[in-house]
C-alpha positions in Angstrom: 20.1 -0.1 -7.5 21.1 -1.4 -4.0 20.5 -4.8 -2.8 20.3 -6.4 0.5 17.2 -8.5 1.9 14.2 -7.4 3.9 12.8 -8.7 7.1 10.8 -11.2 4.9 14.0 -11.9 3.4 13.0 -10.8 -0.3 15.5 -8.1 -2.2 15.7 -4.8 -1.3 14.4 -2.6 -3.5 16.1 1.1 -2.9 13.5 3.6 -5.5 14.6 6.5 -6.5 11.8 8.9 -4.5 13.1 12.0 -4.7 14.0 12.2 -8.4 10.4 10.8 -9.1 9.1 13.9 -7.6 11.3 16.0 -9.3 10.3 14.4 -12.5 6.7 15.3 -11.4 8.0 19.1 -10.6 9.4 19.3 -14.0 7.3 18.0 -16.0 4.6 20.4 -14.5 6.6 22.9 -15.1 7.7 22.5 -18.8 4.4 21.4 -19.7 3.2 24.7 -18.2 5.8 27.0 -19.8 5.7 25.7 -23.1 1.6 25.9 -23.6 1.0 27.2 -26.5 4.5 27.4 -28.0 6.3 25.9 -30.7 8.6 23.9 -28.5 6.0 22.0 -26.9 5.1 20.0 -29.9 8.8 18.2 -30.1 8.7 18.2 -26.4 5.4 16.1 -26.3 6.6 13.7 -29.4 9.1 12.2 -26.6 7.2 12.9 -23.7 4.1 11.5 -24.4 5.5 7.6 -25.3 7.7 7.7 -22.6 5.0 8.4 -19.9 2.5 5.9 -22.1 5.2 2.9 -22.5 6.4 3.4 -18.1 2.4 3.7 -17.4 2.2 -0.4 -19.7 5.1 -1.5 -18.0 4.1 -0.7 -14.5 0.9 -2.7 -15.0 2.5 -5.5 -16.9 4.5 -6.5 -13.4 1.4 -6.0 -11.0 -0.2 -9.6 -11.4 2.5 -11.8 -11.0 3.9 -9.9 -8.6 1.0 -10.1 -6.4 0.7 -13.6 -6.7 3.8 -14.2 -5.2 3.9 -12.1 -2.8 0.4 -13.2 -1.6 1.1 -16.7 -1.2 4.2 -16.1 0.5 2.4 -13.6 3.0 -0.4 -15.6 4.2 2.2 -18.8 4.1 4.4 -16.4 6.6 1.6 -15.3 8.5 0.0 -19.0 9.2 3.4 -20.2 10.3 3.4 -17.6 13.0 0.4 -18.5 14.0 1.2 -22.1 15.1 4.5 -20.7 16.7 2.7 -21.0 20.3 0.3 -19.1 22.3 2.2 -15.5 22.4 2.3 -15.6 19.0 -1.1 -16.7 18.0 -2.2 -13.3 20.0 0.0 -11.1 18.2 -1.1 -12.5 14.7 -4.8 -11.9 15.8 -4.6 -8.7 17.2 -3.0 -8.0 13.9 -5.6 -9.7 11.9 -7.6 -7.1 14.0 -6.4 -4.2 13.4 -5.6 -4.5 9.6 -9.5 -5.3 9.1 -10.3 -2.5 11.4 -8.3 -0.3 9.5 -9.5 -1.2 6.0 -13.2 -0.8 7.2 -12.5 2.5 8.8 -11.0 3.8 5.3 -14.0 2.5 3.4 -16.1 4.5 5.8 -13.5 7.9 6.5 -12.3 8.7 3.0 -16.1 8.9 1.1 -17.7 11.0 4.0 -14.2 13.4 3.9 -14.2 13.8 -0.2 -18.4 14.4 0.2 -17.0 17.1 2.8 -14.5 18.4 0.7 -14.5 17.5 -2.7 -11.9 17.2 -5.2 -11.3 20.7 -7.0 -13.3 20.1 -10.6 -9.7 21.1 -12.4 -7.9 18.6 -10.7 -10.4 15.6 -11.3 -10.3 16.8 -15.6 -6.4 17.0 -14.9 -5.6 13.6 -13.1 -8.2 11.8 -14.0 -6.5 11.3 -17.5 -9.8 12.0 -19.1 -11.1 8.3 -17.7 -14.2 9.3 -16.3 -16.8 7.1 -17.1 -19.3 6.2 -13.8 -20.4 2.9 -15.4 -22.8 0.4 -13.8 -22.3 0.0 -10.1 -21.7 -3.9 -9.9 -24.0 -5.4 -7.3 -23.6 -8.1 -4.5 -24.2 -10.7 -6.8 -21.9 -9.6 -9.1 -19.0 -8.8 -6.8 -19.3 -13.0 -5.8 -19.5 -13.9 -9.2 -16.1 -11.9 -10.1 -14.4 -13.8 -6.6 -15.2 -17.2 -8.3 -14.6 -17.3 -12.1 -15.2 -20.8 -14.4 -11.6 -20.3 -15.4 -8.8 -18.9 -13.0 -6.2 -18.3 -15.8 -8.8 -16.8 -17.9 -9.5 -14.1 -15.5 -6.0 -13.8 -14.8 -5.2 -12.8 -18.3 -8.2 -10.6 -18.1 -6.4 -8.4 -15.6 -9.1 -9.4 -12.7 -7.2 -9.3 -9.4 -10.1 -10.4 -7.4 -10.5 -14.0 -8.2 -6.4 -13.9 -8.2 -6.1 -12.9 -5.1 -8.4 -14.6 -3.2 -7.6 -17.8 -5.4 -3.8 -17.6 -4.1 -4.9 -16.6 -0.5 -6.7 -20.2 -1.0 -4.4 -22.0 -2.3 -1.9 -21.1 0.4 -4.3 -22.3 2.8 -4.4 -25.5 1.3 -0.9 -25.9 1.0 -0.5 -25.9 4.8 -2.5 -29.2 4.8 0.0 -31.3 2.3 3.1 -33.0 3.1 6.2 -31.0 4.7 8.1 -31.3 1.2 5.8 -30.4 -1.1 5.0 -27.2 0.8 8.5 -26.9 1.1 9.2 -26.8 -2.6 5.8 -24.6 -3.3 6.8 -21.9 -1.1 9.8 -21.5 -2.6 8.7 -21.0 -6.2 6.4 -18.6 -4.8 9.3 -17.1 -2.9 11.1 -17.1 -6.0 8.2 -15.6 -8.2 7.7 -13.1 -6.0 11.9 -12.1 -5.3 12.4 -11.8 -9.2 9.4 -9.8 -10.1 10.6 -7.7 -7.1 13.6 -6.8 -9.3 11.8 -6.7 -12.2 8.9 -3.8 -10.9 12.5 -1.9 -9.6 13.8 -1.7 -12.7 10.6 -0.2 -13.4 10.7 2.2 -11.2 14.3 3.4 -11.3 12.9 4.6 -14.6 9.8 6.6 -12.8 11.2 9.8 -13.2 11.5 9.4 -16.6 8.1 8.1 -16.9 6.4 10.5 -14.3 8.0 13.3 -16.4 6.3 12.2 -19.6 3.1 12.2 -18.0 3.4 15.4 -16.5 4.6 17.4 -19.4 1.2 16.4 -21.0 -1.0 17.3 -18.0 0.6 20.0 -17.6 0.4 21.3 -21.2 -3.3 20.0 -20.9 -4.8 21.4 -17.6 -1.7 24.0 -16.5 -1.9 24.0 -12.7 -5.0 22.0 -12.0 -3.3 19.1 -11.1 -1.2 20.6 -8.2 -4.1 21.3 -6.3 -5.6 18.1 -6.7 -2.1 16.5 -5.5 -2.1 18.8 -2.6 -5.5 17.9 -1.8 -4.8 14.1 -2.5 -2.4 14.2 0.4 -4.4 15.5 2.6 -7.1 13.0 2.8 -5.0 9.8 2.4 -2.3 10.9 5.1 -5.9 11.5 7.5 -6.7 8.0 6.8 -3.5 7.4 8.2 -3.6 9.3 11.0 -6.8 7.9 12.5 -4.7 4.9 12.7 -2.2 6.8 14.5 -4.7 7.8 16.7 -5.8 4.6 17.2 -2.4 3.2 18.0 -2.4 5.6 20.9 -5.5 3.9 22.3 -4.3 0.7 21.7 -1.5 1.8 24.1 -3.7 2.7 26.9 -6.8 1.3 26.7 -4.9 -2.4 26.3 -1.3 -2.1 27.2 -2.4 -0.1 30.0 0.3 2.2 29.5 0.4 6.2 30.4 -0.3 8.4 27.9 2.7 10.5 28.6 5.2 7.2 29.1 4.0 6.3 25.8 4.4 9.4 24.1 8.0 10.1 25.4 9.2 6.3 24.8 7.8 7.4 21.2 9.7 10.5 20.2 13.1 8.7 19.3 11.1 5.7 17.4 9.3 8.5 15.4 12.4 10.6 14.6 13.7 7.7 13.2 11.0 6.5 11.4 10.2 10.1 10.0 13.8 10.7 8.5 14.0 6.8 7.3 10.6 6.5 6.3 11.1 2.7 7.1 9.4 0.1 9.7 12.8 -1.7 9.4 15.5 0.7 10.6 12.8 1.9 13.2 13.0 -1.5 14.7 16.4 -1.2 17.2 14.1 2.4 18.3 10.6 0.3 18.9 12.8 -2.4 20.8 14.2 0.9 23.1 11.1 2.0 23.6 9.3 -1.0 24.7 12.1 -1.6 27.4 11.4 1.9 28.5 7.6 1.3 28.5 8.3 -2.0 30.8 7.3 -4.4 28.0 8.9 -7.6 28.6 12.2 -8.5 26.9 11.2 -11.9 25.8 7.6 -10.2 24.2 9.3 -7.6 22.9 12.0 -9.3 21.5 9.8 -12.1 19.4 6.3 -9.7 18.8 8.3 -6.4 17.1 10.4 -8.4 15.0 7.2 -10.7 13.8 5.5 -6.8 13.3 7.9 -5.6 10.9 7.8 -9.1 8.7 3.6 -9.5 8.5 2.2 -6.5 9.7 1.6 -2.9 8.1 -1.3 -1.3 10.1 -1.8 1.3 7.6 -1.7 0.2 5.0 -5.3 -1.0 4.2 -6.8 2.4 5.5 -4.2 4.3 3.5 -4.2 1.9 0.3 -8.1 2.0 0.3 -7.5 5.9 0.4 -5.8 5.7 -2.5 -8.3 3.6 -4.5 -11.4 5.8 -3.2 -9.7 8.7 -4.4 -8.9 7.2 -7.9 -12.8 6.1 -7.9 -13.8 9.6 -7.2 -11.4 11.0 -9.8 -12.5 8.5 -13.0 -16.1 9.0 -11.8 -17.0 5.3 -10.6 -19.5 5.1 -8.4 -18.8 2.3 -4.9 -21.0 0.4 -3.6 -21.2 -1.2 -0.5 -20.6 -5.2 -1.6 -17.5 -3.3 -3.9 -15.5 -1.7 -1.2 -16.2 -4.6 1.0 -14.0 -6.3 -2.3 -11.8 -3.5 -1.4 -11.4 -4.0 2.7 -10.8 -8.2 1.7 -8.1 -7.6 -1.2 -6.5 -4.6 1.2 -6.1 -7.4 4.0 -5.0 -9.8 2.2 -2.4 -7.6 0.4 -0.8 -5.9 3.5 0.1 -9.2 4.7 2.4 -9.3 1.5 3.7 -6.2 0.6 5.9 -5.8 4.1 9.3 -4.2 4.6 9.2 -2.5 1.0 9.5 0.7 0.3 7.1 3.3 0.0 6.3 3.5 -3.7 7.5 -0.4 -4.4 4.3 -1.1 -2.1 2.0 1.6 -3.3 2.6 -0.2 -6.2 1.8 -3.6 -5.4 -0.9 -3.1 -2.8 -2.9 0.0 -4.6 -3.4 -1.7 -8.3 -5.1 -5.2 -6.5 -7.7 -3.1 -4.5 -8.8 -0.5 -7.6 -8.8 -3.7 -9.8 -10.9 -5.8 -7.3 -13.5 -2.4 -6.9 -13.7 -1.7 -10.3 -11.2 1.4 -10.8 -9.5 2.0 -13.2 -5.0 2.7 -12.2 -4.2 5.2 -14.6 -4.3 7.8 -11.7 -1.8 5.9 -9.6 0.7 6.5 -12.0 0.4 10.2 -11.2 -0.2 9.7 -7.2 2.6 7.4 -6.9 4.9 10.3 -7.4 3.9 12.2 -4.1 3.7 8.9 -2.2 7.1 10.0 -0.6 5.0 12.6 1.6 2.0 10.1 2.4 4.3 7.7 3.5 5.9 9.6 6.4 2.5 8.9 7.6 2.3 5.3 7.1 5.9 4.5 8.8 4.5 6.8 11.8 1.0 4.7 12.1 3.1 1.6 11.8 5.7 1.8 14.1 3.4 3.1 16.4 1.2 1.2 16.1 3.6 -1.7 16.3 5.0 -0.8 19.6 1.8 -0.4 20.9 0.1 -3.9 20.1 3.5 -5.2 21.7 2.1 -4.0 24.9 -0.8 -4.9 24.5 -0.2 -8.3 24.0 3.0 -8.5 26.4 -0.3 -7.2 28.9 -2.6 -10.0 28.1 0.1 -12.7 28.7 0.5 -11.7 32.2 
């Protein structure tokens, strides 16, 4: 495992993507194969508590994780706030568009599974036999889980809700006490959130072992089923993303008053990067081109697309609540309005935190709060997370997009 830092200065995390996948492939594939033979049976004695024991040790790293990383990301985000007038705009028109993109999820991805449902094989093959619709929790209920009598006690219950908003709180706060103790609290936090960074990679560098596991008993189970639903999974979570890629193109003209074929030219070397890195970060020396081309101020350029790549993701809540919509549908709970509004609040908070990772280390850290917070269970995302190196071509496209294009827009309304 490589480390350096990323633009929020935590480790870097390098996952091994590709062999997860192939783990997935694999494991498919055996599981298929051997069906009804007397290999599978010594196959499955391994396979089996391997994907079980990687599936526990994923969750064990979520909650503290989160924490961390929370507090740290609103404590980032409220410091560039106060860093003057150009910089309070950029943080709101990214408090903007993360909530807009969270809402529009909650809204896109129900009406697109009503319209095209999950394939009845692949919800009995990744659903991992979990489907149980449960009592919808109510309005009531969804404010009652937010404020517990005892934090720690819902903490070691699992309930991210209450944990999330409590350290989104409690950052808040900490902006309002003396320079050193905030000091010294951000950078246990910091510190939290660095180590268990490390910790959930060593994690993952053993996903395709994991991943494997699980997939030689799917496949054993179900046979093909699952592929489908994977296929279709991608499908409607990239869409997600892509209405934000759309949107990012509006942004463009409709606020930066840029032309629609400037824009699009200044964007082909930024997206050929960003589509063969799959990363916000090594887009960034791109964006900064572009914006020069575009006729975006140095000065705004040079402060507002570095400040996008540390606390801003514009994807990520549309494409994370994809995720969690689809693990609803497959497990059978049913949403209700006051629980995916849970969902849009937890997805905001979260994509202030889980910045500059990569693909699967975030789908990991922002997913599992926002299923938690609406009530769904994660066993699914151990599955999904294997094909998130597809879906997240499509969230380093809306983002750097997106980034460039709130940089003009913003560099617009200083003039």
């Amino acid at each position: 495992m490589q480390q350096g830092e990323t633009a929020s200065g935590f480790p870097e995390i390098r996952v091994p993507a590709a062999l997860t996948f192939a783990g997935l492939v694999l494991g498919f594939a055996a599981g298929i194969a051997l069906k009804g033979t007397a290999a599978l049976d010594p196959l499955l004695a391994f396979a089996e508590p391997a994907g079980s024991l990687w599936l526990r040790a994923l969750k064990l790293t979520i909650l503290p994780l989160v924490i961390g990383l929370v507090y740290t990301g609103i404590s980032q985000t409220l410091a560039a706030a106060g860093g003057g007038s150009l910089a309070r705009r950029a943080v709101g028109m990214f408090v903007v568009v993360l909530l807009a993109s969270g809402t529009m999820s909650a809204v896109l991805v129900p009406a697109l599974l009503e319209a095209f449902p999950i394939p009845p094989s692949a919800v009995a093959a990744l659903s991992g036999g979990a489907a149980n619709p449960g009592k919808v929790p109510g309005f009531a209920e969804i404010l009652a889980a937010m404020m517990p009598d005892n934090i720690f006690a819902a903490a070691s219950g699992g309930a991210m809700l209450p944990v999330v908003v409590f350290a989104s709180l409690f950052a808040l706060a900490a902006t309002r006490i003396a320079d050193g103790p905030r000091r010294q609290l951000g950078l246990v936090f910091e510190g939290l959130a660095a180590a268990m960074m490390v910790v959930v990679g060593w994690v993952l560098m053993l996903a395709p072992i994991g991943v494997f596991g699980l997939a030689v008993s799917l496949g054993a189970k179900t046979g093909s089923g699952a592929i489908g639903g994977l296929a279709h999974y991608i499908l409607i979570v990239s869409a997600a993303g892509g209405v934000v890629l759309l949107a990012a193109y509006g942004v463009a003209i409709g606020l930066g008053r840029l032309g629609f074929g400037n824009f699009v030219r200044a964007m082909l070397p930024v997206h050929a990067v960003a589509i063969s890195t799959q990363s916000s970060l090594a887009s960034l020396p791109a964006m900064l081109s572009a914006s020069r081309r575009l006729n975006v101020r140095e000065a705004t350029a040079d402060f507002a697309l570095p400040l996008a790549v540390a606390i801003f993701r514009a994807t990520s809540p549309a494409m994370n609540m994809g995720v969690a919509i689809y693990a609803a549908h497959l497990t059978g709970v049913s949403l209700s309005a006051p629980a995916l509004a849970a969902g849009v609040l937890v997805a905001f908070l979260v994509s202030l935190s889980s910045v500059s990772l990569p693909g699967t280390l975030s789908f990991v850290v922002s997913v599992g709060p926002i299923a938690n917070a609406m009530g769904v269970p994660i066993a699914p995302l151990a599955l999904l997370v294997a094909v998130e190196m597809l879906p997240d071509i499509m969230r380093t496209l809306g983002n750097v997009t997106m980034d460039v294009a709130v940089t003009a827009a913003v560099d617009r309304r200083s003039t």
